[in-house]
C-alpha positions in Angstrom: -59.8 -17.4 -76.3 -59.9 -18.4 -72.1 -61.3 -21.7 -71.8 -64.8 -21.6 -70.0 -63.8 -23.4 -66.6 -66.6 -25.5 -65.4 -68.7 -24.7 -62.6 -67.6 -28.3 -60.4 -63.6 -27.3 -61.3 -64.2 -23.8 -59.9 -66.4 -25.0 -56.5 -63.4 -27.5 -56.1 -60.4 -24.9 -56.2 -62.3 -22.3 -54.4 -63.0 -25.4 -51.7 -59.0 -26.2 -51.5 -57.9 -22.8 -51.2 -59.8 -22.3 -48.6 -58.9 -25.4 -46.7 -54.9 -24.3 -47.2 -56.0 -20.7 -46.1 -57.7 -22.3 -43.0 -54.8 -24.7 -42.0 -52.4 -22.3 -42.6 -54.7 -19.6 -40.2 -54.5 -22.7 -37.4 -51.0 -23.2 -37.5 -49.4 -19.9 -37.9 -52.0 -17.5 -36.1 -54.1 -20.1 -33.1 -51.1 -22.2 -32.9 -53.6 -25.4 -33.2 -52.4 -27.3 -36.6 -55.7 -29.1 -38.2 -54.1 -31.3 -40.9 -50.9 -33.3 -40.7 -48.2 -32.4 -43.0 -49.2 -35.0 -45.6 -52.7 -33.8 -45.4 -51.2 -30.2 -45.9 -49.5 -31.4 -48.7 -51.8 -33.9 -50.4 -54.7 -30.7 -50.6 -51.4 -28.4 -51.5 -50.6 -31.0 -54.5 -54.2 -31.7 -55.4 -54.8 -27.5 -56.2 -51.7 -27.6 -58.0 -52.8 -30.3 -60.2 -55.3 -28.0 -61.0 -54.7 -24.7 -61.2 -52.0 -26.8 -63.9 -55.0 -28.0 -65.8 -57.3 -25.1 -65.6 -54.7 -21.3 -65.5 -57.8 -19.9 -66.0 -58.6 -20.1 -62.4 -55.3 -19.3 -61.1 -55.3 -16.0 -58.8 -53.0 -13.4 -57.0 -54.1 -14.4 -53.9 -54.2 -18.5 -54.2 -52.3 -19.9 -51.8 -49.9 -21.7 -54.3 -48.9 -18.5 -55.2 -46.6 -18.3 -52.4 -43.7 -20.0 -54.3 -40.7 -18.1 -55.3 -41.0 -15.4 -57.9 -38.4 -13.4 -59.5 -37.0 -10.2 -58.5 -35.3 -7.6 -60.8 -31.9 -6.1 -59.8 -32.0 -5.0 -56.7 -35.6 -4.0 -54.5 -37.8 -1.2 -55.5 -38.2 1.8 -52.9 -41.2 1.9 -51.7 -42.9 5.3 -49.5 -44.8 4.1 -46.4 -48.0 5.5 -46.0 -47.0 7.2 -42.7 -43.7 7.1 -41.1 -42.2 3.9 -39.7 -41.1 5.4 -36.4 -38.8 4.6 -33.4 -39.6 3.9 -29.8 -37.3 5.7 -26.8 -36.0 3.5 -24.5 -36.0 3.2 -20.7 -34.1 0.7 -19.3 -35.2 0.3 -15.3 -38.1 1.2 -13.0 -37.1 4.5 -12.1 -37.4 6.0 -16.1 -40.1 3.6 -17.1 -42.3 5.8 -14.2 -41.2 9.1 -15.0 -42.3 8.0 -18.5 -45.3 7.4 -16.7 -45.8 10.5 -14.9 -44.9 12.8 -18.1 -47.8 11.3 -19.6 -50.8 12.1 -16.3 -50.8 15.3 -17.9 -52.6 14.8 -21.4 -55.2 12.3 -19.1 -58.5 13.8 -18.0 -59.9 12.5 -14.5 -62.5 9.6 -15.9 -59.1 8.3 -18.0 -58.4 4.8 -17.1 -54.1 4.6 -16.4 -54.2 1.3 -19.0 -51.6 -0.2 -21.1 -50.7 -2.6 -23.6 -48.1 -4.6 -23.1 -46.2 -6.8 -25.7 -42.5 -8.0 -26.2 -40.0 -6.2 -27.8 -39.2 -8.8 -30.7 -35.7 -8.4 -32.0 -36.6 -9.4 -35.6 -37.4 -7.2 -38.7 -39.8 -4.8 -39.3 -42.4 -5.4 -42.1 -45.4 -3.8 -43.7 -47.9 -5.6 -45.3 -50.7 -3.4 -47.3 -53.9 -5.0 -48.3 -56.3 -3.5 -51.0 -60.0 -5.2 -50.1 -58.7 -8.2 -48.8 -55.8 -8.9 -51.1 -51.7 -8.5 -50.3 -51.0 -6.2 -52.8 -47.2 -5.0 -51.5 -45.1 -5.7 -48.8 -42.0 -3.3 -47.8 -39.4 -3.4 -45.1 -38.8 -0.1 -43.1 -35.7 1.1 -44.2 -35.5 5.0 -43.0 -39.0 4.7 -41.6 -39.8 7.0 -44.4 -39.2 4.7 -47.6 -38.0 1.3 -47.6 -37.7 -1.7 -49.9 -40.5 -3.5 -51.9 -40.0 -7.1 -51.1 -43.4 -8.3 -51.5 -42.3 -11.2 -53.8 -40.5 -12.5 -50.3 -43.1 -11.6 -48.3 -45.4 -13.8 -50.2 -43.4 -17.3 -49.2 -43.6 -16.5 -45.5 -47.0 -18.8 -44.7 -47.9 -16.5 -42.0 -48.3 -13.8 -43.6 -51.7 -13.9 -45.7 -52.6 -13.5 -49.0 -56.3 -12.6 -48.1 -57.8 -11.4 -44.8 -60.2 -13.2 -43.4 -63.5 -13.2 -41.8 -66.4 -10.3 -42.5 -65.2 -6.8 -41.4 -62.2 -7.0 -44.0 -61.4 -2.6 -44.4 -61.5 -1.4 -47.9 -57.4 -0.8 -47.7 -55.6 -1.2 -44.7 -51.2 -1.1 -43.8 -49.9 -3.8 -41.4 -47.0 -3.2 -39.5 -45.2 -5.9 -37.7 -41.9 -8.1 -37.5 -40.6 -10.9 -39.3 -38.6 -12.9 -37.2 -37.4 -16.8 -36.1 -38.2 -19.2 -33.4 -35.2 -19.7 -31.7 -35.7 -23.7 -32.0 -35.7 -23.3 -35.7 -32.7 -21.0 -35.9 -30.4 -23.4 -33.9 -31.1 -25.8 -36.1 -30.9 -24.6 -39.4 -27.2 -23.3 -37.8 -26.5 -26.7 -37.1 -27.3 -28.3 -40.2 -25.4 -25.5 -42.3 -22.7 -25.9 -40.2 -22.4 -29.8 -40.7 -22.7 -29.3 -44.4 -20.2 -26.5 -44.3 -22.2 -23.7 -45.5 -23.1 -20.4 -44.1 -24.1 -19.9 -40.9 -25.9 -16.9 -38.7 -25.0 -14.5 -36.2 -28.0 -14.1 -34.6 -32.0 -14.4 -35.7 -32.4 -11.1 -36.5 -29.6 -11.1 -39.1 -30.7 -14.2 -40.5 -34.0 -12.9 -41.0 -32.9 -9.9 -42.3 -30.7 -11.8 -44.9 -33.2 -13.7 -46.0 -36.1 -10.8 -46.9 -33.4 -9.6 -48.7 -32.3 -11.9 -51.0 -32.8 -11.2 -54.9 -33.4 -15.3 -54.9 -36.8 -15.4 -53.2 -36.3 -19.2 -53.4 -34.1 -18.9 -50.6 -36.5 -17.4 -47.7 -38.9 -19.9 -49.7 -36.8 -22.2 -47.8 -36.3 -20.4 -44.2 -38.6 -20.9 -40.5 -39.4 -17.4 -41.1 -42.7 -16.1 -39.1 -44.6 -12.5 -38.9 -46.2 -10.9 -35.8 -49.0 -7.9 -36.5 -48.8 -5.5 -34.0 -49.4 -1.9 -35.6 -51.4 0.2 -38.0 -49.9 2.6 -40.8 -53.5 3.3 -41.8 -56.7 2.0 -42.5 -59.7 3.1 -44.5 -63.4 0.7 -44.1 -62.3 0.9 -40.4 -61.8 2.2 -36.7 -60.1 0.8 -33.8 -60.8 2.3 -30.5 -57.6 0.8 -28.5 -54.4 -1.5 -29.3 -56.1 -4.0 -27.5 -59.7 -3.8 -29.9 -56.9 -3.6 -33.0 -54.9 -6.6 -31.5 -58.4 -8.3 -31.7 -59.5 -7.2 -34.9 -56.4 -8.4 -36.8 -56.3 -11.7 -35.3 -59.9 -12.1 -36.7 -58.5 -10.6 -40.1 -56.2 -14.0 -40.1 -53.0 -12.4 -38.9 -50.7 -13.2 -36.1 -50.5 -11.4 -33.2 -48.1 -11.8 -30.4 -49.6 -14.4 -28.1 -47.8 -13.1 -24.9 -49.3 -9.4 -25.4 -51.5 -8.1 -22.6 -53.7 -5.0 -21.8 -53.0 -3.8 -18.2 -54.6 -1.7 -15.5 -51.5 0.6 -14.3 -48.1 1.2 -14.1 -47.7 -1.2 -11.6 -49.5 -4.0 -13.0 -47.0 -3.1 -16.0 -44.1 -3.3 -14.0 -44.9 -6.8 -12.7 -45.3 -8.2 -16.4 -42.1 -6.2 -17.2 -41.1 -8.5 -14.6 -42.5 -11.7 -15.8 -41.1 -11.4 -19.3 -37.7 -10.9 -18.2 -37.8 -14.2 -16.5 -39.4 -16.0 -19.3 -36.8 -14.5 -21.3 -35.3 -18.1 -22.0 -38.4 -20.2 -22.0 -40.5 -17.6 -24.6 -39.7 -19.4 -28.1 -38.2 -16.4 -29.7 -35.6 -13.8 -29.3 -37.0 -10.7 -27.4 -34.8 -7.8 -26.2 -37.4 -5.7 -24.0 -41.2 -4.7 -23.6 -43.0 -2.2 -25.8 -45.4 -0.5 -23.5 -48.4 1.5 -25.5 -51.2 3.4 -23.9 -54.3 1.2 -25.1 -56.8 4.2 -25.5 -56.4 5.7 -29.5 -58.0 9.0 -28.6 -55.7 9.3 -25.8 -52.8 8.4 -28.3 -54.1 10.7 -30.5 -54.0 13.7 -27.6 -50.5 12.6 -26.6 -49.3 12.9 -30.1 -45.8 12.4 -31.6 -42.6 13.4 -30.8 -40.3 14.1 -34.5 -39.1 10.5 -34.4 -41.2 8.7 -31.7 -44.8 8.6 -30.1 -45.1 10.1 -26.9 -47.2 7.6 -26.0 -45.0 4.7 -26.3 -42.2 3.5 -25.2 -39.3 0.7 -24.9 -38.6 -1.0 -22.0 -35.5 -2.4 -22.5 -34.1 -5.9 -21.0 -31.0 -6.5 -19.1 -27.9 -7.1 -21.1 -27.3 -10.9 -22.0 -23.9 -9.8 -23.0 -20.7 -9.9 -21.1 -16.8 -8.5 -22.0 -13.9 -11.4 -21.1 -10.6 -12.8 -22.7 -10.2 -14.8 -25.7 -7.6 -17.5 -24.2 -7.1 -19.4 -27.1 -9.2 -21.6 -29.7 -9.6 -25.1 -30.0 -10.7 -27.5 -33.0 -13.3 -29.8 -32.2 -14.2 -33.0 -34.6 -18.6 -33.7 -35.5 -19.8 -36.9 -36.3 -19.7 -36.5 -39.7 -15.7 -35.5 -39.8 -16.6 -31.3 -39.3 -14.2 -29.5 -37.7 -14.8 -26.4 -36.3 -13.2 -23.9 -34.1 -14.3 -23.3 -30.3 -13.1 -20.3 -28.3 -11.9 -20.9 -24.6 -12.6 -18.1 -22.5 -11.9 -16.7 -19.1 -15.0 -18.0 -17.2 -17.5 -15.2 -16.6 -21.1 -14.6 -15.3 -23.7 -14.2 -17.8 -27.3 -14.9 -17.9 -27.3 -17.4 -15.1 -24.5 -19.6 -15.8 -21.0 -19.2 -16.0 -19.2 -19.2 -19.2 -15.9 -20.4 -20.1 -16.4 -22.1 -24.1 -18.4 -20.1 -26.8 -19.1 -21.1 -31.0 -17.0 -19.6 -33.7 -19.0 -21.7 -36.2 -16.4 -21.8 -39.2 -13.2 -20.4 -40.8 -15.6 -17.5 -42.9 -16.8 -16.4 -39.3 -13.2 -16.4 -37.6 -12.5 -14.4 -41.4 -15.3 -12.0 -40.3 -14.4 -11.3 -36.4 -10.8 -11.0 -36.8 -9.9 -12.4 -33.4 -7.0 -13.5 -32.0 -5.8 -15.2 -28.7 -5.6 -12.7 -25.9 -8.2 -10.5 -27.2 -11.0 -8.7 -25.3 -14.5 -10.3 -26.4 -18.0 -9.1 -26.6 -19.7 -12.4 -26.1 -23.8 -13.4 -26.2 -26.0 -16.2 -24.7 -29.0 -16.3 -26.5 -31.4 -19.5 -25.2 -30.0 -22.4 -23.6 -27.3 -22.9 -26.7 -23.5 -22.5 -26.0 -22.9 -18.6 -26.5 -21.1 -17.1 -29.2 -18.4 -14.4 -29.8 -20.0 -11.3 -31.4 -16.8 -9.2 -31.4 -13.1 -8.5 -30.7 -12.6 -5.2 -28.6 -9.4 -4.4 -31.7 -8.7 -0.7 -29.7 -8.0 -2.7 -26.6 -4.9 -4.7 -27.9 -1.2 -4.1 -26.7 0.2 -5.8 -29.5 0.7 -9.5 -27.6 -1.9 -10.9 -29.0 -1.6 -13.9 -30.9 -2.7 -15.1 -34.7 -5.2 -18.2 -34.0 -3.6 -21.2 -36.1 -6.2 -22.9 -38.7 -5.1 -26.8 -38.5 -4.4 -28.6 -41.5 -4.5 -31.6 -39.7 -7.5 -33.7 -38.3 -7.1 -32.9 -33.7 -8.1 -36.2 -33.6 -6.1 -38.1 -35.5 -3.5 -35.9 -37.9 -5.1 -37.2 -40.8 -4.9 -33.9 -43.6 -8.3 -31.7 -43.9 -9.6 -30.6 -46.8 -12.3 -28.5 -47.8 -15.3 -29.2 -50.0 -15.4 -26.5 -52.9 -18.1 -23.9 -52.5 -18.5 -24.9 -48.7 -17.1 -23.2 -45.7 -16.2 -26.1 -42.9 -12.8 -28.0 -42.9 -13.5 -31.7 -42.5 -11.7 -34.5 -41.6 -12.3 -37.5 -44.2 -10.6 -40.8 -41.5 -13.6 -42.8 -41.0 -11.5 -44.2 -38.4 -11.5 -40.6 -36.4 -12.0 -41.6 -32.8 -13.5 -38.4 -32.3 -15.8 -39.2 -35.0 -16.5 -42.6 -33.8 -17.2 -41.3 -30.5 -19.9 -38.8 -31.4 -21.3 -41.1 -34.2 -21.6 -44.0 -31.2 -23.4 -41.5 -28.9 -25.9 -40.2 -31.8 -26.9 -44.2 -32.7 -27.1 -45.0 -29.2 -29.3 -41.8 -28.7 -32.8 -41.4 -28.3 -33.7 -40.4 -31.8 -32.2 -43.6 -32.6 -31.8 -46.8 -30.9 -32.6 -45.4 -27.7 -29.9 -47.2 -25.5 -30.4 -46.2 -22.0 -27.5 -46.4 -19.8 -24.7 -45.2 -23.2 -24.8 -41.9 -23.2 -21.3 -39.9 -24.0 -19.4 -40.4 -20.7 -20.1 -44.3 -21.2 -19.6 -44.4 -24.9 -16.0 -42.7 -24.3 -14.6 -45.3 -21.3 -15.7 -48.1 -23.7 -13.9 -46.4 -26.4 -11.3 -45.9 -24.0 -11.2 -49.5 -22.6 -10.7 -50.7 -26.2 -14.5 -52.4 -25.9 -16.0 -51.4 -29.0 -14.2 -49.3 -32.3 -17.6 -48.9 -34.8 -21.6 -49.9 -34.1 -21.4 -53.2 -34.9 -19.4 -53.5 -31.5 -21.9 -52.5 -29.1 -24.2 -55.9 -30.0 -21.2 -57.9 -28.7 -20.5 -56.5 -25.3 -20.1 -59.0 -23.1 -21.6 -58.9 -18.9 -18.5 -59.5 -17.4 -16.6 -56.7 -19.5 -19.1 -54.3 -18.4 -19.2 -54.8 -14.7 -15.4 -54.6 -14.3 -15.7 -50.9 -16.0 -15.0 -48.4 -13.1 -18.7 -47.4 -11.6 -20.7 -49.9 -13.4 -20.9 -53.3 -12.0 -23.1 -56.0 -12.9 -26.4 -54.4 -12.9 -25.5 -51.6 -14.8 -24.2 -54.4 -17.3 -27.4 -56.2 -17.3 -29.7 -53.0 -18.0 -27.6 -51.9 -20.8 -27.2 -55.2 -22.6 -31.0 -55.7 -22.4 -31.3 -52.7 -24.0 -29.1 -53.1 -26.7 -30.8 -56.8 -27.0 -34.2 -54.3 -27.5 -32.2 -52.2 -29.9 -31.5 -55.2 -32.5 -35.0 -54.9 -33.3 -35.8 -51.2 -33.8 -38.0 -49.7 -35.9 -36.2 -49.7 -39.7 -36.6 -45.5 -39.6 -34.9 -45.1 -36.0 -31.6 -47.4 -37.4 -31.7 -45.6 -40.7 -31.1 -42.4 -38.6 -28.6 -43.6 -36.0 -26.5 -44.9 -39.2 -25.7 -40.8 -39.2 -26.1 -41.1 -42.9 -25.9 -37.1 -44.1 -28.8 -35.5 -45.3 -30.9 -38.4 -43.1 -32.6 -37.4 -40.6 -35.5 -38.0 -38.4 -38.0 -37.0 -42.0 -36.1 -38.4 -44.0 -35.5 -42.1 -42.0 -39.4 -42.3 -42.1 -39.7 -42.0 -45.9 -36.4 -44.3 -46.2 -38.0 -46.8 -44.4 -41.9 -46.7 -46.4 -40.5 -46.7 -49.7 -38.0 -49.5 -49.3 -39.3 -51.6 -46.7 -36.2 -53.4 -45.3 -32.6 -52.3 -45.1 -31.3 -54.3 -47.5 -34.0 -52.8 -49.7 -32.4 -49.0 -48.8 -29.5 -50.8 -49.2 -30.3 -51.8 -52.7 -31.6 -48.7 -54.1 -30.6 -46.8 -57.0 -30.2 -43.2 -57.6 -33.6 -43.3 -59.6 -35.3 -45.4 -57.2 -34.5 -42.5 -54.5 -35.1 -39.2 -56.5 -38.6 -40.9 -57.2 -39.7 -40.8 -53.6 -41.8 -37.5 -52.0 -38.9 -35.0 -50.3 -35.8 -37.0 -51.7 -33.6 -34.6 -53.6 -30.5 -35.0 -54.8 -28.2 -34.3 -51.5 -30.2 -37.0 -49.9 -29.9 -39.7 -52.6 -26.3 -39.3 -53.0 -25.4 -39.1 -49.0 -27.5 -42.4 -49.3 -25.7 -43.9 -52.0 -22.2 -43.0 -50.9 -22.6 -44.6 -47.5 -24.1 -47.7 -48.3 -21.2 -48.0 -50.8 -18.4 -47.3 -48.4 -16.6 -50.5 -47.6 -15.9 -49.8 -43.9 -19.7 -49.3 -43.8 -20.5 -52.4 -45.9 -18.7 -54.5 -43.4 -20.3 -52.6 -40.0 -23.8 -53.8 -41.2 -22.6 -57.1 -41.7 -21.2 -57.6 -38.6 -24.1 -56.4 -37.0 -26.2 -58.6 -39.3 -24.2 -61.6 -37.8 -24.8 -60.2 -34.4 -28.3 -60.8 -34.7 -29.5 -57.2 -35.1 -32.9 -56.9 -37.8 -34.6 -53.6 -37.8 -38.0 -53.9 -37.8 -39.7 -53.7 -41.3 -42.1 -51.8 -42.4 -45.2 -54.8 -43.0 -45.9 -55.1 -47.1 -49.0 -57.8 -47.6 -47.4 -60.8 -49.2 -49.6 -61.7 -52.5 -51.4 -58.3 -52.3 -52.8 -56.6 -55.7 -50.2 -54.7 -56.5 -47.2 -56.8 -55.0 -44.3 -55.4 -56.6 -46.0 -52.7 -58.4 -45.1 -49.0 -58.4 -48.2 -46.7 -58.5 -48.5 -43.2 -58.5 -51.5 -41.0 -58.0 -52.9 -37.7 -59.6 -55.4 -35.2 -59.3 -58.5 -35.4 -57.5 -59.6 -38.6 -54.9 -63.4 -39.0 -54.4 -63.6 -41.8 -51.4 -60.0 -41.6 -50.0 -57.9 -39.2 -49.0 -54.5 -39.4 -50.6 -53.3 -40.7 -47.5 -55.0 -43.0 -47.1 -54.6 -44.5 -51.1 -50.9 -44.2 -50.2 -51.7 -46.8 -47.2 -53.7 -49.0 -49.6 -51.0 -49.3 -52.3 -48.6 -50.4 -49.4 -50.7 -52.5 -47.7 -51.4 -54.4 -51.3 -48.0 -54.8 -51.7 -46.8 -52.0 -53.7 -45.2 -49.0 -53.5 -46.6 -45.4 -53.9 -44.1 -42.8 -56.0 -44.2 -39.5 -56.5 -43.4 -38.7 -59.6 -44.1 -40.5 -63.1 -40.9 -42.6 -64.6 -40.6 -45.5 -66.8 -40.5 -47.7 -63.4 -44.1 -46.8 -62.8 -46.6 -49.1 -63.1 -49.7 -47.5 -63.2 -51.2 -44.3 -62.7 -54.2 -43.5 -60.8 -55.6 -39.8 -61.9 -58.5 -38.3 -60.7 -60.5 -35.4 -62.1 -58.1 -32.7 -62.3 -55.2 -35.2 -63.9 -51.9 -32.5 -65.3 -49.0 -33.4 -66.4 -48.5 -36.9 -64.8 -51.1 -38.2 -67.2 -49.7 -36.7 -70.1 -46.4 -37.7 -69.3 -48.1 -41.3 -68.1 -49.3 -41.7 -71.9 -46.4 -40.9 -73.2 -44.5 -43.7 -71.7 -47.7 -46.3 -72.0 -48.2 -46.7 -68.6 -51.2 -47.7 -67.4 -54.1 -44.7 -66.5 -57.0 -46.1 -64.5 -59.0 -44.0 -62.3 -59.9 -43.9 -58.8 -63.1 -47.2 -59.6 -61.0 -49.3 -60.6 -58.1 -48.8 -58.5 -60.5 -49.6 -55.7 -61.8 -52.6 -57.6 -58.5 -54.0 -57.6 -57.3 -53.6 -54.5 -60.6 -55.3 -53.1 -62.5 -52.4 -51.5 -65.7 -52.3 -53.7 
């Protein structure tokens, strides 16, 4: 027999969904966050807790029912409720106004000639159906008739939402839009699979695509995917007079539209934003390939009518190629910080969006498996953003038989010493600490400004330092002397002075920002931040055990054993010391001496009455202790709140400590 769930638990679960629901609205859709990411995640954890404690109250529709599901074998086919159709193209002036004119003839004279205009964005279709209010199923548009049922997906994209908002939710209603990437975000989950060797993308469309349809809905779980609205496949409970009155309606109904869509007076005034776009192309954060253009009026769409496979009243206006043809010249091997190598194509220097182009990515040895090049080949290459282009194809019917077989190394470029390759990962890495192309890259990166922000060492001066035999490792850098510097071709001895002053700055950087420029793996910007909390001083980063770190918020295992394996590396051992001798102290994170919980590990649980969980994190630090995640038999105490899961069970378990929120105030002074 269900538990009766009181009345307070209920208001309270009901008030956190609908803060997550809100914040999520703000970010995704208005593009005008409300809550930081621990606030996110404190009222994220805190309706967890419990929906744990009370599954009575858990629903469809509650935001923490975005997290993975499972999927049978394979995706369900699912009908559309009307076809998914295509758009013809045009692809300059001269059709886009015969388009135009072929439509005069369905307007009457009191007609106004207006349009909507939106990009074209090259992502992946979606429909989202909601039954009053609720996502009920999700389907991609496969034939445009019947595609695929991936609504468990569809659920762990966090713009897409679970429940419409506001008052004139229709009865039933079939969203059509795309699912697609920032650009931003694409680059640099590319970069980061490619410095842990793993799979990388083609383009943001595929990797979209990929991800909807994975049977392990953990995985787009994990991805920057994001949804546009910008179509109906039926509504009941509604009307919508124009695109530009439904564009309106659906951003009140929570979902995102796109923010660069406009309604137009005339062709002309269409031609001009045609205009616009295409020289925004690179600046617009993701990947568009032309300009949908839509009469706005629905009873003039409805007198144009459809065509078998496309609307008359609609049509593509397609951009200018960013694609050009050249000539593979040959491939070189080029060494990351972290000992990656990976293979660059040289090219004969051609034209292409702007710039000319003579280098482009070939990301790994699986992609070089997948295009089949070799050296002399015709190429189909693409510049996407401002990121070095990439090689999309090999032109195989052009050959004359002189082309060449590209060579993998089995050597470092560098520095000869043997690759190898990690099992189950795709990138060749070099494993010579000593690498001077890896030393070279790793000095730029902790000289850079997401670390100790040297000014005056960028590459070209890290590399004649290198090259003068100045500095081999970090450490190095703190013992540059004036004179050195301003014999150096093109420095002299003001350029000596600046840079030394920085670096005398440097010595005392915040502990996050030298965390980072250590180029630890798995480290980053994040991760250097919650290094730097928990542990409060290098040495205690240093210090820390495997436990210690899978303890802490966002610390999984990659993280704590990149962390432990370069702290324990003797070459690394002996750079800190050195730059320990020279002087150099990262700033610590301040931990009151004598406070109430000096020494103590604390975690918290459930519900907070007077603080935030923030700001009880803040407390436990500032009193000397340390605020942990998860319950272990390190922890010292345990504050739970109303709403207390499995933290407190597990807490009593162990005989730790339980007090709640009172007395944890109590002791650290506040009341």
């Amino acid at each position: 027999m269900a538990r009766e769930v009181p009345t307070p638990i209920r208001a309270q679960v009901a008030a956190l969904r609908e803060q997550i629901r809100d914040a999520d609205h703000r970010y995704y859709v208005l593009d005008d966050p409300s809550l930081s990411d621990s606030q996110y995640d404190e009222i994220y954890r805190e309706l967890v807790a419990l929906e744990t404690a009370w599954p009575e109250v858990v629903a469809a529709d509650s935001p923490t029912q975005r997290v993975p599901g499972v999927l049978g074998e394979g995706f369900q086919p699912f009908q559309h409720p009307s076809p998914m159709v295509s758009l013809d193209n045009v692809t300059n002036a001269e059709q886009f106004h015969d388009w135009v004119a072929s439509g005069d003839r369905y307007l009457r004279s009191e007609d106004p000639r207006r349009y909507s205009v939106e990009p074209k964005i090259d992502g992946i279709g979606l429909e989202l159906i909601y039954q009053d209010g609720v996502l009920v199923t999700a389907a991609t548009r496969g034939d445009g008739l019947v595609g695929e049922d991936v609504t468990t997906n569809a659920r762990t994209i966090r713009s897409v939402p679970q429940r419409l908002r506001g008052p004139n939710v229709p009865e039933w209603i079939a969203v059509r839009g795309e699912c697609y990437c920032r650009k931003k975000d694409f680059f640099a989950f590319n970069r980061a699979a490619e410095e842990a060797g793993e799979r990388t993308f083609a383009n943001p469309r595929n990797f979209v695509g990929g991800s909807l349809r994975m049977l392990d809905s953990t995985v787009p779980a994990s991805r920057p995917i994001r949804y546009f609205a910008y179509a109906l496949g039926g509504v009941r409970g509604a009307t919508y007079g124009s695109q530009g009155e439904l564009m309106a309606a659906l951003q009140e109904l929570g979902l995102p539209t796109i923010p660069e869509a406009r309604v137009l007076d005339g062709a002309d005034a269409v031609a001009a934003r045609y205009i616009e776009l295409v020289e925004a192309r690179e600046s617009v954060p993701y990947e568009m390939d032309g300009v949908v253009i839509k009469v706005d009026d629905a009873a003039l769409q409805e007198r144009m009518g459809m065509r078998t496979r496309s609307p008359v009243w609609a049509v593509a206006w397609k951009f200018p190629a960013q694609r050009a043809l050249t000539k593979l010249n040959d491939v070189d091997w080029q060494v990351g910080r972290t000992g990656v190598v990976t293979p660059r194509a040289i090219l004969e220097p051609v034209f292409l969006a702007g710039v000319t182009v003579s280098h482009a990515t070939l990301h790994n040895l699986d992609e070089l498996e997948r295009l089949q090049l070799k050296i002399g080949d015709e190429v189909e290459i693409e510049r996407a953003g401002d990121v070095i282009p990439k090689v999309l194809r090999a032109l195989d019917d052009q050959r004359s038989g002189d082309e060449r077989e590209i060579q993998i190394p089995t050597t470092c470029p560098a520095c000869a010493t043997v690759l190898h390759r990690d099992e189950g990962k795709v990138a060749l890495r070099c494993g010579n600490f000593a690498c001077p192309a890896q030393i070279k890259r790793h000095l730029a990166h902790f000289a850079g400004r997401g670390a100790l922000d040297v000014r005056g060492l960028g590459e070209k001066q890290i590399e004649q330092l290198l090259r003068e035999g100045l500095v081999q490792d970090a450490a190095d850098l703190f013992y540059l002397e004036e004179d050195a510097l301003a014999a150096l071709d093109r420095w002299g001895v003001k350029s000596a002075q600046n840079v030394l002053a920085q670096l005398e700055a440097a010595r005392t950087r915040p502990l996050d920002r030298f965390l980072v420029g250590l180029g630890i793996r798995e480290v980053g910007e994040r991760g250097g931040k919650i290094l730097a909390r928990a542990f409060g001083t290098l040495a205690g980063v240093q210090a820390a055990t495997k436990e210690e770190l899978l303890e802490l918020d966002e610390v999984g295992e990659a993280m704590a054993d990149s962390v432990l394996d370069w702290f324990s590396e003797p070459r690394n051992q002996a750079m800190l010391e050195r730059m320990r001798a020279a002087g150099v102290a990262p700033a610590e994170v301040a931990v009151a001496a004598g406070g109430a919980f000096e020494g103590l590990t604390l975690v918290l649980t459930g519900k907070l009455e007077e603080l935030s969980r923030d700001e009880a994190k803040r407390l436990v630090e500032a009193q000397g202790g340390r605020a942990a995640s998860s319950i272990s038999k390190r922890t010292d105490l345990l504050v739970a709140g109303p709403g207390a899961g499995s933290k407190l069970k597990k807490a009593e378990e162990l005989g730790i400590e339980v007090v709640d929120e009172a007395e944890f105030l109590r002791r650290a002074g506040r009341v």
